[in-house]
C-alpha positions in Angstrom: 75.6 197.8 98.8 72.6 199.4 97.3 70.0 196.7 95.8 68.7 196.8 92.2 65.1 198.5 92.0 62.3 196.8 91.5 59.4 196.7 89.1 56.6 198.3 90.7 54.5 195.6 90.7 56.9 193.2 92.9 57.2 195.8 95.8 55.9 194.6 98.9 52.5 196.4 98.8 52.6 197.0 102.3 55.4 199.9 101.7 53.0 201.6 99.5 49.9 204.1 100.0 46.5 203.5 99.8 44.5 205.6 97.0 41.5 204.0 97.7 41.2 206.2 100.5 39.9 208.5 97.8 38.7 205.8 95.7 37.6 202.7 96.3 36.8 201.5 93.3 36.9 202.1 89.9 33.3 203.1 89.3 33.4 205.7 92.5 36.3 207.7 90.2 34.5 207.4 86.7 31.3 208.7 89.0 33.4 212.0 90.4 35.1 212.5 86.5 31.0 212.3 85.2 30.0 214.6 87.8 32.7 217.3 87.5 31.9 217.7 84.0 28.1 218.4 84.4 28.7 219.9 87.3 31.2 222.4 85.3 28.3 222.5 82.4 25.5 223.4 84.6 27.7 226.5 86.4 28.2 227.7 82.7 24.3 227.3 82.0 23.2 229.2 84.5 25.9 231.8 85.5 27.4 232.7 82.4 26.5 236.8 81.2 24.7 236.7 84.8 28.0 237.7 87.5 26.4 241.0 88.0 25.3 241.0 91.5 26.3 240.1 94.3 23.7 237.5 95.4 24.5 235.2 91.7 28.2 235.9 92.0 28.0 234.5 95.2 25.9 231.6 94.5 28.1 230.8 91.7 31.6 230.6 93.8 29.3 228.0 96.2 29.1 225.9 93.3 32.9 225.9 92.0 34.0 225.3 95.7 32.2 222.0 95.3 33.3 221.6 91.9 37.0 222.4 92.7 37.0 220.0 95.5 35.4 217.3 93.0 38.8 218.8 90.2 41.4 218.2 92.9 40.4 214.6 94.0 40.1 213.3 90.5 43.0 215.4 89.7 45.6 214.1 92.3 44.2 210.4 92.4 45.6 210.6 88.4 48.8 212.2 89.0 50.0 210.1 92.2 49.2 207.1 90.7 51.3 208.3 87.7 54.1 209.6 90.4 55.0 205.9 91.7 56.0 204.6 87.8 56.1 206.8 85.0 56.5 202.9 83.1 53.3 202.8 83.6 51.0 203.6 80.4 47.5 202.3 81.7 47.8 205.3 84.4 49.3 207.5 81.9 46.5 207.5 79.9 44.2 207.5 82.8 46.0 211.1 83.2 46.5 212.4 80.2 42.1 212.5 79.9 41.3 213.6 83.5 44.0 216.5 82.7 42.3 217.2 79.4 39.0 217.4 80.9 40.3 219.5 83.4 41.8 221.8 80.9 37.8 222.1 79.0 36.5 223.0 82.3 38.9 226.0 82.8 38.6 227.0 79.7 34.5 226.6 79.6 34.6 228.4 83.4 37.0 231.1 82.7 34.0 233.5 82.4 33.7 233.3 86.0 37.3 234.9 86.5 36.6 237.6 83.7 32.6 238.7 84.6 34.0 239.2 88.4 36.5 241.4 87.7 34.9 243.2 85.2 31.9 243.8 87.6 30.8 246.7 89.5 33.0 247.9 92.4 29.9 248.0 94.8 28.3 244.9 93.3 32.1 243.2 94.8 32.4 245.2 97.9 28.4 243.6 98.4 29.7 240.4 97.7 32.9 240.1 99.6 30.7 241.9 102.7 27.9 239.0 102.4 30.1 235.8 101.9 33.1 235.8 104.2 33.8 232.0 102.9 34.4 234.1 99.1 35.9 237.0 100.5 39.3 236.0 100.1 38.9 234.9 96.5 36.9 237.9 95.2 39.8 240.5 97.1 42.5 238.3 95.0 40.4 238.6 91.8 40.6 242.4 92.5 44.5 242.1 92.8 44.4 240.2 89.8 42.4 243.2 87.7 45.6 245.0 86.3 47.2 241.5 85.1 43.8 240.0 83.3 43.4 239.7 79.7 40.1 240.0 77.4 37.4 236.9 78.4 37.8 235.4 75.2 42.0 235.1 75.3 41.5 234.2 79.1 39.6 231.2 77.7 41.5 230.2 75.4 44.4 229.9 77.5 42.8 227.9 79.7 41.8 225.6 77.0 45.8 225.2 76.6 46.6 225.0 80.2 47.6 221.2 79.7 49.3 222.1 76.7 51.1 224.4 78.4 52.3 221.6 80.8 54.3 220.1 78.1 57.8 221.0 79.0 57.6 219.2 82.3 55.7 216.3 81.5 59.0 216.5 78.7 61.4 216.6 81.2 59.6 214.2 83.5 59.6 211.1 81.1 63.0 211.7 80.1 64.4 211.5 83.4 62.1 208.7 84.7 61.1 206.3 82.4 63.8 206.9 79.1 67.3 207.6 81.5 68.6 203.9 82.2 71.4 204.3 84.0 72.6 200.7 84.2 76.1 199.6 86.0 79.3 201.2 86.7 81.9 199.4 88.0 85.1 200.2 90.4 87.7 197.0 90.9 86.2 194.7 89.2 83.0 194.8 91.2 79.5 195.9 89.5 77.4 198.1 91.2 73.7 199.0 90.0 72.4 202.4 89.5 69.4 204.2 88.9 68.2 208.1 89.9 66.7 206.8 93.3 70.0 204.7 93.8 72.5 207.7 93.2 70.8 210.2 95.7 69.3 208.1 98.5 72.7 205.9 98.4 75.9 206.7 96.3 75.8 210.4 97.3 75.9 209.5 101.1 78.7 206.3 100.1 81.3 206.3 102.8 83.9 204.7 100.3 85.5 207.6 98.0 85.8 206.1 95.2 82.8 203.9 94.7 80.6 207.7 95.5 83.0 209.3 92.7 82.4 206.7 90.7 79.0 206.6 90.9 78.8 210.1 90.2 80.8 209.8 87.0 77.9 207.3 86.4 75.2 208.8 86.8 76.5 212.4 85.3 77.7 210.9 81.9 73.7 209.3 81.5 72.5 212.8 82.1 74.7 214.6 79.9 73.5 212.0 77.2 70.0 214.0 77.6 71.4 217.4 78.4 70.1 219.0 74.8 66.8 217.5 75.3 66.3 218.6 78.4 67.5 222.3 78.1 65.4 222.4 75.2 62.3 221.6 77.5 63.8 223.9 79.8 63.7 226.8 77.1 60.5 225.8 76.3 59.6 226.6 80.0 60.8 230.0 80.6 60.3 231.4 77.3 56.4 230.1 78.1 56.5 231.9 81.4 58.0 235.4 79.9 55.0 235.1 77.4 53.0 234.9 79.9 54.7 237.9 82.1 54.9 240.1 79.1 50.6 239.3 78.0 49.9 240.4 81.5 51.6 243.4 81.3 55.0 242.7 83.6 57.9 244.2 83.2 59.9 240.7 83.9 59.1 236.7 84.4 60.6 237.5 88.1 57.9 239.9 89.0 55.4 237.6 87.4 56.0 234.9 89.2 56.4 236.7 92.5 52.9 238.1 92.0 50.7 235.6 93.1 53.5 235.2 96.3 52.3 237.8 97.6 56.3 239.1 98.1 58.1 241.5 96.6 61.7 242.0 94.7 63.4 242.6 98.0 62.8 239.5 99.7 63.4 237.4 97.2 66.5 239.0 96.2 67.2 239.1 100.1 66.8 235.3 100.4 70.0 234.8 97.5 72.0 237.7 98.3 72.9 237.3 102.0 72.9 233.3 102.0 75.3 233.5 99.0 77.5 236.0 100.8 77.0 235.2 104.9 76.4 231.8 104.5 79.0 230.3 101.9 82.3 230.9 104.8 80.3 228.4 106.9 79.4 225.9 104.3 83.2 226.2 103.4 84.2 225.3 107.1 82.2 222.8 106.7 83.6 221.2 103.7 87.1 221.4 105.0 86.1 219.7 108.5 84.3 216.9 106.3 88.2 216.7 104.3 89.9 216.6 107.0 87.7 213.6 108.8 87.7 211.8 105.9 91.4 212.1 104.9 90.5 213.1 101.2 93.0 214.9 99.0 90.7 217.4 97.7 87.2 217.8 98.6 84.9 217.3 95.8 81.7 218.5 95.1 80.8 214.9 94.8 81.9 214.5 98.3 79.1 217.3 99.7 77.1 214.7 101.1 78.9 212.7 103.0 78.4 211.7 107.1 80.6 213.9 109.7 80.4 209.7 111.3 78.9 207.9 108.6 79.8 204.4 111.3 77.7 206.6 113.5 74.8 206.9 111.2 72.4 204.4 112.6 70.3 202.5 110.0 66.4 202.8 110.4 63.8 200.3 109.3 60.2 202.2 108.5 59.0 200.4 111.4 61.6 202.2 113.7 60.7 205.2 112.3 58.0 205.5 114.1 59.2 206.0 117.7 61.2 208.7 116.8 58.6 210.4 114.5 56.1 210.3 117.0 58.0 211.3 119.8 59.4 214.0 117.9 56.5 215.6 116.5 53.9 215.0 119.9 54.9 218.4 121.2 52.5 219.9 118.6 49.5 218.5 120.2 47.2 215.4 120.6 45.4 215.7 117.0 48.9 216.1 115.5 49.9 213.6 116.7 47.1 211.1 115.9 47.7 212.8 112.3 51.0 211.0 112.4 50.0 207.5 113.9 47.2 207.4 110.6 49.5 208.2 108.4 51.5 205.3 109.1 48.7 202.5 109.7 46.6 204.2 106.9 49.0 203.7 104.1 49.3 207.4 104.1 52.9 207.0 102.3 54.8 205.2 99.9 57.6 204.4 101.1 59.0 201.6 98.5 61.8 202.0 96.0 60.8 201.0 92.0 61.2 201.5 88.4 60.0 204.8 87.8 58.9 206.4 90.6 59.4 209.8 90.8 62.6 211.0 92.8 63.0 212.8 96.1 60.0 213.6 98.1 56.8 215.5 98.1 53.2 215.7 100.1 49.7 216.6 98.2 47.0 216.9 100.7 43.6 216.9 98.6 40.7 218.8 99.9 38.2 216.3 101.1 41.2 213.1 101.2 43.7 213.0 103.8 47.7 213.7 102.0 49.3 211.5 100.4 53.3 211.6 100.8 55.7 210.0 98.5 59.2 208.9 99.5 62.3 206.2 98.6 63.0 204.8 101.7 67.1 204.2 102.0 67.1 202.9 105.7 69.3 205.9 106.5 68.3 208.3 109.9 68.3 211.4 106.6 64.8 209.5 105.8 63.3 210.2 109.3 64.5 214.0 108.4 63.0 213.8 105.2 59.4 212.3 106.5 59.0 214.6 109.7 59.5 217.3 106.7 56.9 215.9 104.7 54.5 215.2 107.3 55.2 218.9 108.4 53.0 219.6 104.9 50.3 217.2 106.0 49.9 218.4 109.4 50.0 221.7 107.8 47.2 221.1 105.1 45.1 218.7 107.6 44.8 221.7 109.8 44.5 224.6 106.9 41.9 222.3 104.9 39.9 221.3 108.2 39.9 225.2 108.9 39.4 226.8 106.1 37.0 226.4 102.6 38.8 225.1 99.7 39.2 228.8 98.4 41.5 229.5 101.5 44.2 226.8 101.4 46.3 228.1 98.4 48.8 229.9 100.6 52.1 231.2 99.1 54.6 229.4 98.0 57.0 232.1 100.3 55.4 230.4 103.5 54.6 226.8 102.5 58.1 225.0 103.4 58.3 227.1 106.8 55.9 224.0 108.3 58.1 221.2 106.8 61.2 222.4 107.8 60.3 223.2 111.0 59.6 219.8 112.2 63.2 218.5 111.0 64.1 220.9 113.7 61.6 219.5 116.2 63.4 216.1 115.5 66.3 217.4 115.8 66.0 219.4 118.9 64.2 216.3 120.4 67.0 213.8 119.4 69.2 216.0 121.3 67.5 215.6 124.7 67.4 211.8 124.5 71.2 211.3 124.5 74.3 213.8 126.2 77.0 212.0 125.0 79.1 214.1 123.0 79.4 211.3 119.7 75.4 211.3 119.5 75.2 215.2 119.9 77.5 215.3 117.4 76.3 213.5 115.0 72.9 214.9 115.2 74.2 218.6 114.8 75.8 217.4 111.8 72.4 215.9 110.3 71.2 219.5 110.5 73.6 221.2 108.6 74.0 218.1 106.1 70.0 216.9 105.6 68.4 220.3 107.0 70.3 222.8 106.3 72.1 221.9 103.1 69.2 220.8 101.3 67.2 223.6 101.8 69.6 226.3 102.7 72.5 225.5 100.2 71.2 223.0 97.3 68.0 225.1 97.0 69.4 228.1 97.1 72.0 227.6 94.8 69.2 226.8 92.9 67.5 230.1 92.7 70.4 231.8 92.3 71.4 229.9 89.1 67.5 230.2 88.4 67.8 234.1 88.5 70.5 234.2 86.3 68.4 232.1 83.5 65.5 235.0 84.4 67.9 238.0 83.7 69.3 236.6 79.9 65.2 235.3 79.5 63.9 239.0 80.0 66.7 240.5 78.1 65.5 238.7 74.9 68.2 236.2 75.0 68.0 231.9 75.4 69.1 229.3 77.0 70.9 225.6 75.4 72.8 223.1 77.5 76.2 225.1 77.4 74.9 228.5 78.6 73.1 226.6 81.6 75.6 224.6 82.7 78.0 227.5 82.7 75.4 229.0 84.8 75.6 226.5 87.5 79.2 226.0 87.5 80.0 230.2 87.8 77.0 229.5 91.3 78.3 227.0 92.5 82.1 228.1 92.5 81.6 231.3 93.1 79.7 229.5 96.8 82.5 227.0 97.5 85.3 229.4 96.6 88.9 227.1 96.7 87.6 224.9 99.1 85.4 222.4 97.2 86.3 221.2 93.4 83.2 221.7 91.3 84.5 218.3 89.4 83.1 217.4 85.6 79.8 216.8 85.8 78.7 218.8 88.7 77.2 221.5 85.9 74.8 219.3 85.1 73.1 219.4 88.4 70.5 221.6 86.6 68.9 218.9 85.1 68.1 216.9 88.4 65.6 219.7 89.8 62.1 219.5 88.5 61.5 223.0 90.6 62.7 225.4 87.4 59.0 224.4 86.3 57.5 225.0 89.2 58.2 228.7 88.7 60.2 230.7 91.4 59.7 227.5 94.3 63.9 226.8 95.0 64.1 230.0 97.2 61.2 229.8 99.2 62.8 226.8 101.1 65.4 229.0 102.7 62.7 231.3 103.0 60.8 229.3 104.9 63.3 227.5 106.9 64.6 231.0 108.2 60.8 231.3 109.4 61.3 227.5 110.7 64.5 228.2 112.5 63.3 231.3 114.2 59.9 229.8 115.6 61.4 226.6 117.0 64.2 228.9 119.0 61.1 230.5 120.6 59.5 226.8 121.0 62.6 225.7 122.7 62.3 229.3 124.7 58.9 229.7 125.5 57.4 226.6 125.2 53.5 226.1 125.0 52.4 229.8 124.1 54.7 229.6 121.1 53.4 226.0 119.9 49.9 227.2 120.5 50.9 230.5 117.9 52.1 228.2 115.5 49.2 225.7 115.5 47.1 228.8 114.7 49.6 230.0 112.0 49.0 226.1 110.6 45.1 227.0 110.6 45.2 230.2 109.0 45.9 228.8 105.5 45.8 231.1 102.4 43.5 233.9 104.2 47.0 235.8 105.5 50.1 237.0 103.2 53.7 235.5 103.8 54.5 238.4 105.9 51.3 238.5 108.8 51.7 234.2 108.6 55.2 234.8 109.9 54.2 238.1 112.0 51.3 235.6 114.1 54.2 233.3 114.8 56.7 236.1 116.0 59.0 236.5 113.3 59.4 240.0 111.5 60.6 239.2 108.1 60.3 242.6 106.3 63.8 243.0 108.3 66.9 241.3 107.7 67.3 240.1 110.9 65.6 236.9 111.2 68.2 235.5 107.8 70.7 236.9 109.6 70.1 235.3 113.0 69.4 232.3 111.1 72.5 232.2 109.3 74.6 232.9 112.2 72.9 230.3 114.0 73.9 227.6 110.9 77.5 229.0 111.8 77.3 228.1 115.7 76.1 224.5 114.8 78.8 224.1 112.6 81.8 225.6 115.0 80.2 223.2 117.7 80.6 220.2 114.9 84.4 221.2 114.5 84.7 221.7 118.7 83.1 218.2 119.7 85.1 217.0 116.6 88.5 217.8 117.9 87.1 216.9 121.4 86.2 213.1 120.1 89.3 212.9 118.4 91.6 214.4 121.2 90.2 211.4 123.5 
């Protein structure tokens, strides 16, 4: 039975990470916020009406590298402390004025953005030819030129970017620290619940009608919030189609696919032929997990549950380990050191609390080694979840060791490929521990059910409910509750056909996903997992040469686009065929599933 959460305070500290790591002390962060501020007012003193050569321009961008590594310490020391318990108000406030201070400096620096593009064309082919560290940068301010406004609405935007952050922060507190979702009961037995609870636990519950229950729970305490939160929600988009239309866009799609570096057709690729290739799979899938688990009808509040949940073998963080590192040591010695710190570093927070932010995520500051955050359930999903997570940190540790802080922002189309990739590295090792047909089976199925599901299916579904928001946004229209729940329940029927019962309450899975304000994020984890599947197939095929490709893929950071990232690792994906082969390799893992299925059960 799942355990009520804790305060933050009485967690055992041990299952927590360490931000002195880029802070020791309280004095050493007040130093760095002092120090980015007249650092930000000497750049403006003495660069400011002066970005007409290419000697200051150059001299300049030194100076906001160190600056901008100075931002995104202070920066994510803030936020991840804010991350672990949005209850928390000392923190918030610590926030909410390094974030306002951050805003002043973009706003007071935004000259920088505006002189350099408005300089001469042979004062920025001189300064991209002199400086390969700013190359990058100054060919992306180029790209830029046709989308910037005038200097002085440049800087007042800036001034606003916090401002501008206000719909998320919106829907953050409401979900975190205002939702209190209580107790439900089934048979006269109480049960707690909480955000963490319901999708670490309930969702995975073996017993039908305690996992129905608790999502009958936990969906009437969000539809209790469904008005605020769509209004945040409008607030969102309607910001973003400002922003598209200023910048002279013809939709908030292209906008946001801009600074991806990817175009219409692969984005529109990504939802089009999972929705149609994929969904008979899925739907196999659903009726195999019916059939094993003698339900009536197959829910969507069943989706989640174990092909052999007795199988599922519970796994303490110290247990973790092993497999981690055993998994994950085919990438090299330095990788695997990577992973050893981040466990006797305090690298992640393992603990479940009050108010910690749900699901998973990695930052990786430039200058600090990443930080991951996690609710560990004690379920084998969570050694999934971490090898995913570390898959960012190894990624980052390599790009930011690599590359200057200009040349780690790499698109958003790419940046999942590393994650998921090493949840197929576990897998694929787990497979060659143990032959016997139970275990295979059950690790196949933790591929299509933690892998592939999550990034394949509920992302996806994702963007193609989020695209669907974008048309009615860009036609004029809006969005309330009602419209966007409709939304969700047309996607989500239209992917599980007859099969699965989109039950009351499975609408509202649009308010669980803080990725609508992350712009167009959902579908780049299918894009990146088709990148994934397709590089660890040649791993498993070639071996070292194809490891050694990807480690320099890993390096390369935000100096290639999405497509030569994938092209240096051997994947084409300006062609259909690496979806396609990815898709039809989801299908042969799941017709294995049924055939070891009906082998098990034939015995």
């Amino acid at each position: 039975m799942a355990k009520a959460l804790l305060a933050r305070k009485d967690v055992d500290q041990a299952l927590t990470w360490d931000l002195s790591a880029i802070y020791a002390t309280e004095e050493a962060f007040q130093d760095d916020v002092k120090k980015m501020k007249e650092l930000s007012d000497s750049i403006e003193g003495r660069y400011k009406g002066k970005l007409n050569t290419a000697e200051s321009i150059n001299s300049c961008l030194d100076e906001l590298k160190e600056l901008y590594k100075i931002i995104g310490l202070t920066v994510e020391y803030v936020q991840l402390a804010v991350s672990v318990d949005y209850t928390n108000n000392e923190n918030q406030d610590k926030a909410f004025k390094v974030m306002n201070l951050f805003s002043e400096i973009e706003s007071k620096l935004s000259f920088i953005n505006s002189e350099i593009i408005e300089a001469d064309e042979k004062v920025l082919e001189e300064a991209i030819n002199l400086s390969k560290e700013n190359s990058n940068f100054l060919k992306e301010k180029i790209r830029n030129k046709a989308h910037v406004l005038h200097p002085e609405v440049e800087r007042v935007l800036a001034a606003l970017s916090e401002t501008m952050e206000g719909p998320y922060k919106i829907y953050e507190q409401a979900k975190h620290a205002d939702m209190d979702f209580k107790t439900f009961e089934v048979n006269g037995k109480t049960y707690p619940l909480g955000y963490a609870l319901f999708e670490n636990n309930y969702e995975y519950e073996k017993d039908p009608v305690v996992r129905r229950a608790a999502f009958k729970a936990f969906s009437d305490k969000l539809k209790e919030y469904e008005n605020t939160t769509a209004a945040a929600y409008q607030l969102q988009v309607q910001k973003e189609k400002t922003m598209a239309t200023l910048r002279g866009f013809d939709s908030v799609i292209d906008s946001l696919l801009f600074p991806q570096q990817v175009g219409r057709d692969l984005y529109n690729r990504q939802i089009d032929l999972i929705t149609e290739k994929l969904a008979p799979h899925m739907r196999k899938y659903a009726r195999l997990l019916k059939k094993i688990h003698g339900l009536e009808e197959m829910t969507f509040a069943d989706l989640k549950i174990a092909v052999d949940p007795e199988y599922d073998p519970e796994v303490s963080v110290e247990e973790s380990k092993n497999y981690i590192e055993d998994a994950l040591a085919i990438l090299g010695e330095d990788y695997l050191e990577l992973v050893k710190r981040a466990y006797s570093e305090r690298w992640v927070d393992f603990a479940q609390n009050k108010g910690k932010s749900t699901g998973g995520f990695c930052a990786s500051p430039y200058g600090s080694h990443p930080f991951i955050l996690l609710s560990w359930s004690e379920k084998m999903s969570e050694v999934f979840t971490l090898a995913h997570e570390l898959g960012h940190a190894g990624h980052f540790s390599f790009c930011n060791e690599a590359q200057n802080i200009f040349d780690t922002d790499v698109s958003t189309y790419f940046v999942e490929a590393p994650s998921t990739m090493n949840e197929l590295l576990m897998a694929n090792y787990l497979i060659k521990t143990n032959e016997d047909k139970r275990f295979r089976r059950w690790v196949l199925s933790s591929m299509i059910s933690n892998t592939y599901y999550h990034n394949f299916v509920t992302h996806l579904l994702e963007a193609a409910y989020q695209r669907e928001v974008y048309k009615i946004i860009d036609a004029g229209g809006s969005v309330q509750a009602e419209t966007l729940s409709r939304i969700k329940r047309e996607v989500l029927e239209k992917f599980w056909g007859e099969d699965v019962k989109i039950n009351e309450g499975a609408e509202l899975t649009w308010m669980r996903q803080p990725h609508y304000y992350m712009g167009l994020y959902s579908y780049t984890y299918s894009a990146g997992l088709t990148i994934g599947t397709e590089v660890s197939k040649r791993i498993l095929k070639e071996g070292q040469p194809a490891i050694e490709d990807w480690r320099e893929v890993l390096k390369a950071g935000g100096t290639k686009s999405p497509v030569e990232l994938a092209k240096m690792a051997g994947v084409d994906i300006t062609t259909d065929k690496p979806l396609l082969d990815t898709i039809e390799y989801i299908g042969s893992i799941i017709d294995e599933i049924v055939k070891l299925t009906e082998e098990i059960e034939g015995k």
